[in-house]
Structures are given as structure tokens and as C-alpha cells.
N, C-alpha and C positions, 0 to 999 in steps of 0.2 A: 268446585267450591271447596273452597280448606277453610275447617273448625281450628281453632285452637282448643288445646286442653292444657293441661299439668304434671307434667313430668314429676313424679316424687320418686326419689333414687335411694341406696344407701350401698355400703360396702357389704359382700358378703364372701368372704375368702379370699381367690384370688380374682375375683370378678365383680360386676354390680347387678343389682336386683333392682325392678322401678315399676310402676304401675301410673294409671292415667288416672287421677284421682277423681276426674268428674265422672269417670267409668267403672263399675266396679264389674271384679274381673278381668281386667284387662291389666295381665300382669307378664313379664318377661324379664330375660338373664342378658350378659354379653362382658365382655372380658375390658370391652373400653364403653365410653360414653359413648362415642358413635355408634358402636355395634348395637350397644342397648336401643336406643333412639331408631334404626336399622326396624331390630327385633319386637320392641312395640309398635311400629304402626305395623307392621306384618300379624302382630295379635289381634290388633284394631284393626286392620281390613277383615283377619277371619270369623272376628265377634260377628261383626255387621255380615258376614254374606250368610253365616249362621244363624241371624235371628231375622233374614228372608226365606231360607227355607222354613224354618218354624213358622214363621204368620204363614207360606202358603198352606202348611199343613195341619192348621191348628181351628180347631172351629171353637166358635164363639159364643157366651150365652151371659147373660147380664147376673148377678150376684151382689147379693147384699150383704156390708159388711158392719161390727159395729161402730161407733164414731167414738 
């Protein structure tokens, strides 16, 4: 299965900086647009295998918050 997201880029010296905007967090460098594009799903896959090890390791308990 492939999600789409959004690529938001900008110049930062001699390279580019971008993040997935419907992701927060999910931020990465690379010296062309490819690379970059490369470099974020490589952040995007390790977000996701990272927040599988946390649900297994993480216990659960209901909390109230205020509205």
C-alpha cells in the first residue's frame, strides 16, 4: 500500500531541507531533490518502525483530559 503525503522543501545552503507535512517530525537534508525525496521516506520508514516498537512497549490506561 502507498500513502501519499507532502513534500514541503526549501533551500538551505548548499543543499535542501523538507519534511512530510501531514507527518510531524518527519524531517530530512540531501544536496538534490532526489536525494531529499531518497532521505525522507528513509525517515518515514524509521518514524513508523519506531512508533511499533513503542505500542509494543508501552502500556495503556484511559485519562481524562479537559475539553
Amino acid at each position: 500500500m502507498t500513502a501519499r503525503f507532502t513534500l514541503e522543501y526549501w533551500k538551505d545552503g548548499n543543499g535542501l531541507v523538507g519534511q512530510v507535512r501531514e507527518v510531524p517530525g518527519v524531517f530530512s537534508q540531501g544536496r538534490t531533490l532526489q536525494e531529499l525525496e531518497e532521505n525522507i521516506r528513509d525517515a518515514y520508514q524509521m518514524m513508523l518502525k519506531g512508533q511499533r516498537v513503542v505500542r509494543r512497549r508501552a502500556r495503556r490506561r484511559p485519562i481524562a483530559l479537559p475539553a
